[in-house]
C-alpha positions as CSV (number, residue, x, y, z in Angstrom):
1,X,0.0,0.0,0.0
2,X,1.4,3.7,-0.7
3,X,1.9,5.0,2.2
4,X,0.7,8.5,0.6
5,X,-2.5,9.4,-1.0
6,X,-2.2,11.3,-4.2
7,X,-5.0,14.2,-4.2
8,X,-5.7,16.4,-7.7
9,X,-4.9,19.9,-6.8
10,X,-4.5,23.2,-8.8
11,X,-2.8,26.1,-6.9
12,X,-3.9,29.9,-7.9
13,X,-2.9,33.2,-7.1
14,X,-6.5,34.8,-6.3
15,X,-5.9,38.7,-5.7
16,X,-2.9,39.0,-3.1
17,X,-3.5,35.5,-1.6
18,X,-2.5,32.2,-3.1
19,X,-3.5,28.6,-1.8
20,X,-4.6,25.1,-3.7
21,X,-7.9,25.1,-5.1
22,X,-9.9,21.5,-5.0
23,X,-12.9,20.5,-5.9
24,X,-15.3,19.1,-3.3
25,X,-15.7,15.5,-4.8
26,X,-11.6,15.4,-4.4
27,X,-11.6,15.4,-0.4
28,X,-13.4,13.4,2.3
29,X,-16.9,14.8,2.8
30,X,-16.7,14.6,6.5
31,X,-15.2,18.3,7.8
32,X,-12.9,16.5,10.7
33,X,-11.0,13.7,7.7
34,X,-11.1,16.9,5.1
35,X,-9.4,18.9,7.7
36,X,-6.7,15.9,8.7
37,X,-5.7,15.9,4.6
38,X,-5.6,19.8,4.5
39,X,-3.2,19.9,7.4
40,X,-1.2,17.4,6.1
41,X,-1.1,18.6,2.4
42,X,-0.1,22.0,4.0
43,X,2.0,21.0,6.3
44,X,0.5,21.7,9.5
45,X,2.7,21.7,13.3
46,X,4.9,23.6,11.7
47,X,5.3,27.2,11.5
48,X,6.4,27.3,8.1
49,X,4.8,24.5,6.5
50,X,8.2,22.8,5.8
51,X,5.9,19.5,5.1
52,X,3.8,20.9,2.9
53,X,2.8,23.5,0.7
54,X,1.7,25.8,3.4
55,X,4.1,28.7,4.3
56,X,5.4,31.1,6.6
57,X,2.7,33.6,6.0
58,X,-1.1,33.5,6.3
59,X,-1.9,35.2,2.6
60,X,-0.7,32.0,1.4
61,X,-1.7,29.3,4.2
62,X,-5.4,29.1,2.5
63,X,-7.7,26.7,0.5
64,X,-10.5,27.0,-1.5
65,X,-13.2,23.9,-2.2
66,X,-14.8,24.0,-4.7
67,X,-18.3,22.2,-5.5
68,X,-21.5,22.3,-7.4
69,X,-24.4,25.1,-6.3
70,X,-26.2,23.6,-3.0
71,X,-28.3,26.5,-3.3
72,X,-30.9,28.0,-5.8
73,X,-29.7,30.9,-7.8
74,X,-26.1,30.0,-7.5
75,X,-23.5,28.2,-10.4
76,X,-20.9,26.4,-7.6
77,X,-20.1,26.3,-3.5
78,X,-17.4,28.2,-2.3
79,X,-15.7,26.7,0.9
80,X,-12.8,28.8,2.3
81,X,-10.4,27.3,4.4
82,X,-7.3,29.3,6.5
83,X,-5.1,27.1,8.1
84,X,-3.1,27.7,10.7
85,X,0.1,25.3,9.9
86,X,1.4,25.9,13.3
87,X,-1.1,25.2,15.4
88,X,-2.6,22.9,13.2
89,X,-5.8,24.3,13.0
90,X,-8.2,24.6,9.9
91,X,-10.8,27.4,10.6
92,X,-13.5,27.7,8.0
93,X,-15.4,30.9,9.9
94,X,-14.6,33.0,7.2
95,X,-14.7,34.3,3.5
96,X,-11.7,35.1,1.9
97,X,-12.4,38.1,-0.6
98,X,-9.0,37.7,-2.5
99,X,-9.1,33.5,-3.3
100,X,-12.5,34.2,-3.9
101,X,-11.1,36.3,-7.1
102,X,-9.7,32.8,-8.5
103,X,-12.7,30.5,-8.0
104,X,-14.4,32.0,-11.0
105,X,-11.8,31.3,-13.3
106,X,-11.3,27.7,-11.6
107,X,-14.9,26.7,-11.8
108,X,-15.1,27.5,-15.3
109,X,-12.0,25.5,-16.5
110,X,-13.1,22.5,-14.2
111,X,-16.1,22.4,-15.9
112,X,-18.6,23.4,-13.5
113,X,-19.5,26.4,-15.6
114,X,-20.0,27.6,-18.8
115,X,-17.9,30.2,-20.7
116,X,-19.2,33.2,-22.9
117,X,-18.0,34.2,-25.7
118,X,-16.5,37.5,-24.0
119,X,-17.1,37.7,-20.4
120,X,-18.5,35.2,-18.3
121,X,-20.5,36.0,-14.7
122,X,-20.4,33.2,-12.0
123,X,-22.6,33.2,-9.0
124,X,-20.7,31.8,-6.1
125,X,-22.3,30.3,-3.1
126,X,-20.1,30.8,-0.2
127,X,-20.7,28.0,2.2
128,X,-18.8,29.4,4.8
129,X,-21.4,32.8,5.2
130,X,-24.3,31.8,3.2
131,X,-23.9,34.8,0.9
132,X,-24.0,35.0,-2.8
133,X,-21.3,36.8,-4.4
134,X,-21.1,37.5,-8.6
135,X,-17.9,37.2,-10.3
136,X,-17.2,38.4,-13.9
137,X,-14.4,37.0,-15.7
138,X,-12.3,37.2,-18.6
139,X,-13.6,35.1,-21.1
140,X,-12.6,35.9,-24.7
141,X,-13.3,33.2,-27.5
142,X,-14.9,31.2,-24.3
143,X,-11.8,30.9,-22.8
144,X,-10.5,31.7,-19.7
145,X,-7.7,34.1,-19.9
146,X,-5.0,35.5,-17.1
147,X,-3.4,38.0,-19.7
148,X,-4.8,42.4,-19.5
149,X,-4.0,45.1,-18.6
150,X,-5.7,45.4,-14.8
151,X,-3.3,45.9,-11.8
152,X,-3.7,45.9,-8.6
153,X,-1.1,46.8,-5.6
154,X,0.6,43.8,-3.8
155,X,1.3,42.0,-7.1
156,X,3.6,42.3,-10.0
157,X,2.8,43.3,-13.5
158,X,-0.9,43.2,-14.8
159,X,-3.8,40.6,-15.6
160,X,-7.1,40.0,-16.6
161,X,-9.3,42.0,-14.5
162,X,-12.2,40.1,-12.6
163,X,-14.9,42.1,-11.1
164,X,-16.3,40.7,-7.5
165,X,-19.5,42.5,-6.6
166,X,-21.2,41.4,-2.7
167,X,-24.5,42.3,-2.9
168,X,-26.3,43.0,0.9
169,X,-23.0,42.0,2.5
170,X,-24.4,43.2,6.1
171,X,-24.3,40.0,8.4
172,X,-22.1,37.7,7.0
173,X,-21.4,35.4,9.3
174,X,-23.9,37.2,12.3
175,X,-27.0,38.4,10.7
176,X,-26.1,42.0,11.6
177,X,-24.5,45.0,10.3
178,X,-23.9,46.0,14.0
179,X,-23.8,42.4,15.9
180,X,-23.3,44.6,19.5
181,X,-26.3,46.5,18.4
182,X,-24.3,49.9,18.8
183,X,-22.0,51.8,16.3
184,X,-19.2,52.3,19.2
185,X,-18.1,49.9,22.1
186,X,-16.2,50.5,24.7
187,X,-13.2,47.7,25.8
188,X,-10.9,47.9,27.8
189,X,-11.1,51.8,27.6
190,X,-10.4,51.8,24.1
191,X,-13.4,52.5,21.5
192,X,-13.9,50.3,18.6
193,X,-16.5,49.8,16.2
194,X,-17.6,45.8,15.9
195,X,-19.1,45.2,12.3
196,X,-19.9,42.7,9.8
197,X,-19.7,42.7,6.0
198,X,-18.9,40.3,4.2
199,X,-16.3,39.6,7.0
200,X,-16.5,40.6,10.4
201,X,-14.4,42.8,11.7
202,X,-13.2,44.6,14.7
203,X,-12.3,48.7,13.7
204,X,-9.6,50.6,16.1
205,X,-8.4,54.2,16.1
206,X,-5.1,53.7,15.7
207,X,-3.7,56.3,17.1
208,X,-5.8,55.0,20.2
209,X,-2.8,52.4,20.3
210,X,-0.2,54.6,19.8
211,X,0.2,54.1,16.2
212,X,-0.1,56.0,12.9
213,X,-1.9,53.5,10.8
214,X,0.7,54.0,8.2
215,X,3.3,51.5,9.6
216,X,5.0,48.1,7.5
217,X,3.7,45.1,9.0
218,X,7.1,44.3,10.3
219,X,6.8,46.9,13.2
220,X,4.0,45.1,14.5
221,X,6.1,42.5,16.3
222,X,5.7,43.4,19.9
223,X,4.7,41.0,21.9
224,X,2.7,43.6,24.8
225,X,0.7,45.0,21.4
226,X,-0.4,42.3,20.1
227,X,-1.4,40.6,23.4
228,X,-3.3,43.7,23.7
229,X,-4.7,43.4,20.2
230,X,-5.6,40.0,20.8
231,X,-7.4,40.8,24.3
232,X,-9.3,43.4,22.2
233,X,-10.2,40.8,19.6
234,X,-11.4,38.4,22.2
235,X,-13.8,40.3,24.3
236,X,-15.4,42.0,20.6
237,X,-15.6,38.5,19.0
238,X,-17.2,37.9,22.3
239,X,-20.0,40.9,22.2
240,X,-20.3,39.8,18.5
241,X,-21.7,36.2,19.2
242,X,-18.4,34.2,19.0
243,X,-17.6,32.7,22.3
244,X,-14.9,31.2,21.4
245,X,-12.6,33.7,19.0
246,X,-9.4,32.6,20.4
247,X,-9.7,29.4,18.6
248,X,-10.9,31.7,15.0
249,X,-9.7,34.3,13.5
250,X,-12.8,36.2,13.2
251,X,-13.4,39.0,14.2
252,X,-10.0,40.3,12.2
253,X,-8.5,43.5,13.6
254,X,-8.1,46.7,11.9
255,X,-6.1,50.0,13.0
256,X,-7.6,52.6,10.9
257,X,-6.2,56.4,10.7
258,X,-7.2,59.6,8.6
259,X,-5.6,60.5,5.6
260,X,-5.6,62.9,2.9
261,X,-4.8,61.2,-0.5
262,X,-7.6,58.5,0.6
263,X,-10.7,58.0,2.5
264,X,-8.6,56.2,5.5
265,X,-5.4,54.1,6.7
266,X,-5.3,50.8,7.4
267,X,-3.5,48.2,8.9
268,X,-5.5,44.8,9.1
269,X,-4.6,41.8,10.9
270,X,-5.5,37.8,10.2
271,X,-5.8,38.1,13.1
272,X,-2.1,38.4,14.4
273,X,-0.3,38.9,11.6
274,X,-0.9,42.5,9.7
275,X,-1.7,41.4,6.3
276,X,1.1,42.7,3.6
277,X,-2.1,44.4,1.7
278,X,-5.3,44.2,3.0
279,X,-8.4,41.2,2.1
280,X,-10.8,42.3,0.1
281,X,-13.9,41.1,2.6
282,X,-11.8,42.8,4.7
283,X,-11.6,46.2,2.6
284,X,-15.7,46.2,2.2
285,X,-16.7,45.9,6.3
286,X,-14.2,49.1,6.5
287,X,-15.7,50.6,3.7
288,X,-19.2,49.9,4.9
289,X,-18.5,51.3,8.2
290,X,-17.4,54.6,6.4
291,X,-21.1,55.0,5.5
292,X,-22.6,53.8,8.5
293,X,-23.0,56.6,11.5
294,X,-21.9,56.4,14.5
295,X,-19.1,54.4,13.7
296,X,-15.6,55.5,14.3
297,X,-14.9,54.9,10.7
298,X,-17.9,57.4,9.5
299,X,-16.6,59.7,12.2
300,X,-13.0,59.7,11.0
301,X,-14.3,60.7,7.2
302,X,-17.3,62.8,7.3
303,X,-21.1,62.4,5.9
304,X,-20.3,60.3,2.8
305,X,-23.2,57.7,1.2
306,X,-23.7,55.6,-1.9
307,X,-22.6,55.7,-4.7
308,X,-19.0,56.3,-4.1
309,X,-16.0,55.2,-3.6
310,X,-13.9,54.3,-1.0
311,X,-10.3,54.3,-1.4
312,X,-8.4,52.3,1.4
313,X,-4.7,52.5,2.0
314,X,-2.9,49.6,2.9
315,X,1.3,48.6,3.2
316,X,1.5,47.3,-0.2
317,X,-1.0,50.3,-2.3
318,X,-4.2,50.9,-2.1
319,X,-7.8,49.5,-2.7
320,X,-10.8,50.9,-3.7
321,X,-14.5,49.5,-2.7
322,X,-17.3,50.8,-4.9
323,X,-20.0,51.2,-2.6
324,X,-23.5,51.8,-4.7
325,X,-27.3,51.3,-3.8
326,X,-28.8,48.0,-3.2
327,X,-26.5,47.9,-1.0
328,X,-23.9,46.3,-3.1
329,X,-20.1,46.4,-3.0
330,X,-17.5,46.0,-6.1
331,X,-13.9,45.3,-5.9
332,X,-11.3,44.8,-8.8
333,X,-9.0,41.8,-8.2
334,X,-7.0,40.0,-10.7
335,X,-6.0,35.9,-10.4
336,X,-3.6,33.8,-12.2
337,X,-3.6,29.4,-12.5
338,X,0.2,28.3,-11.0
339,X,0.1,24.9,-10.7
340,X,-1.8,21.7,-11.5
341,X,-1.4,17.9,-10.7
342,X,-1.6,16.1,-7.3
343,X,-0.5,17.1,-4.3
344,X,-0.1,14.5,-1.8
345,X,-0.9,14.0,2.2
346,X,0.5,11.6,4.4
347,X,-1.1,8.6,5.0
348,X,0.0,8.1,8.6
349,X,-1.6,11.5,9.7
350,X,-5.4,10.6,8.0
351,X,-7.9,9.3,10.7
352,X,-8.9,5.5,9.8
353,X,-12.3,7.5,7.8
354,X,-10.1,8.7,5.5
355,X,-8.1,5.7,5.0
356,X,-11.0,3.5,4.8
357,X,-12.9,5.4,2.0
């Protein structure tokens, strides 16, 4: 018997995050034997993923599954995974806006959707917050194509561009724009602002920390902040309905600060690490607390309301949210297909399900 198990893979760049894509019928359909082959395949108990194809950094320790609509209205499910190689943790709580940018492109080249003759529109069902979210890609000839002229900051050179628009984000993963039920909380005397759109997320002055907003990620590395970041994190994940946010990484972090070339700094976390650029689920909660009152977002930036745009500084550039009635939110990304073949996991670290099936 092989002592590993060969597993069809294709890995993808989707927007500034990167990760293998599968398809659903590929993995065990139980979530504790899907999560054993993830960790191995990625390399979990190890901080860099050394037996794996995980990696030192949480932009490219993610997975996207990839199945048939189990909803009406949609063309294919959309599981997210972020794993946590060094903990060994798989945590499917979230939507990930940026691999979301590759799943159209996938799904259409796997078959589970057809291509137009220019540009194609795919209706993904993301399992992991219920919501429906349109991608338009790239389809000339009824092909998928990588090659154009789009670019966005955090990645090289240009590509095709794919247009993600979340329409009625508000309550992803709680059911409420506010989950607290109030635009401001107070913890641990600090003010924050405790949303959820598309992703949920946990807004600080940052300044209120005794930062500028404007800082590269690497300065974050002090331990007393980001025990005090993480404190934060707990008791808001807390207020928001999670009782057990140590374990997620939801609510993610964000120190936000005024600017003037922009509608607003920010530094966001996953939820220790400040993300090189920022995630686009990420980038539409901030901008939808910029129209929200009360907030301290919509506070930092004055009276502003759909349509518009909000433009977000982040380390690597910038991003820009296109906030318009409905309420729905658009956000450029590009993707690009790396790799495709099998990708193995261990058979020694499957549970006897696995190994059974």
């Amino acid at each position: 018997m092989n002592d590993q198990i060969a597993i069809p893979c294709v890995v993808m760049r989707g927007g500034t995050s990167r990760g293998p894509f599968f398809l659903a019928s590929d993995l065990p359909a139980d979530p504790r034997a899907r999560d054993a082959v993830l960790l191995s395949v990625m390399g979990g108990g190890h901080d860099l993923g050394i037996d794996g194809i995980g990696g030192g950094n949480a932009v490219i320790n993610k997975v996207a599954i990839i199945g048939p609509a189990s909803v009406p209205g949609a063309d294919v499910d959309y599981l997210f995974a972020q794993v946590r190689v060094h903990e060994g943790i798989v945590d499917t709580s979230p939507n990930c806006g940026n691999m979301l940018a590759a799943v159209g492109p996938f799904a259409i080249e796997a078959g589970l959707v057809a291509a137009a003759a220019d540009r194609t529109q795919v209706r993904i069902h993301n399992v992991n917050t219920g919501k429906l979210i349109d991608a338009t890609v790239s389809t000339p000839g009824g092909r998928v194509t990588y090659e154009g002229e789009a670019r966005i900051d955090g990645v090289p050179g240009t590509a095709a561009p794919i247009e993600l628009s979340f329409p009625n984000a508000a309550g992803a993963r709680t059911g409420r724009l506010l989950p607290t039920g109030r635009p401001v909380d107070r913890i641990e005397g600090i003010d924050v602002t405790c949303i959820d759109a598309a992703m949920p997320v946990m807004l600080v002055r940052a300044a209120d920390l005794g930062w500028t907003g404007r800082e590269a990620p690497s300065e974050f590395a002090d331990s007393r902040f980001r025990a005090r970041l993480e404190n934060l994190r707990i008791e808001a994940g807390r207020r928001m309905g999670f009782p057990n946010s140590a374990t997620m990484v939801i609510p993610k972090p964000v120190l936000i600060s005024t600017a003037t070339e922009v509608t607003l700094n920010t530094r966001y976390f996953m939820p220790h690490d400040c993300h090189s650029a920022l995630a686009v689920t990420g980038a539409v909660a901030i901008a939808t607390a910029c129209v929200t009152p009360g907030t301290i977002a919509a506070e930092m930036v004055g009276p502003l309301a759909p349509p518009v745009p909000i433009t977000l500084a982040h380390p690597s550039g910038q991003l820009v949210v296109r906030l318009e009635p409905g309420p729905v939110a658009r956000v450029q990304r590009t993707a690009r297909r790396i790799f495709q073949g099998h990708v193995f996991a261990r058979r020694s670290h499957l549970p006897h399900s696995v190994l059974a099936a």
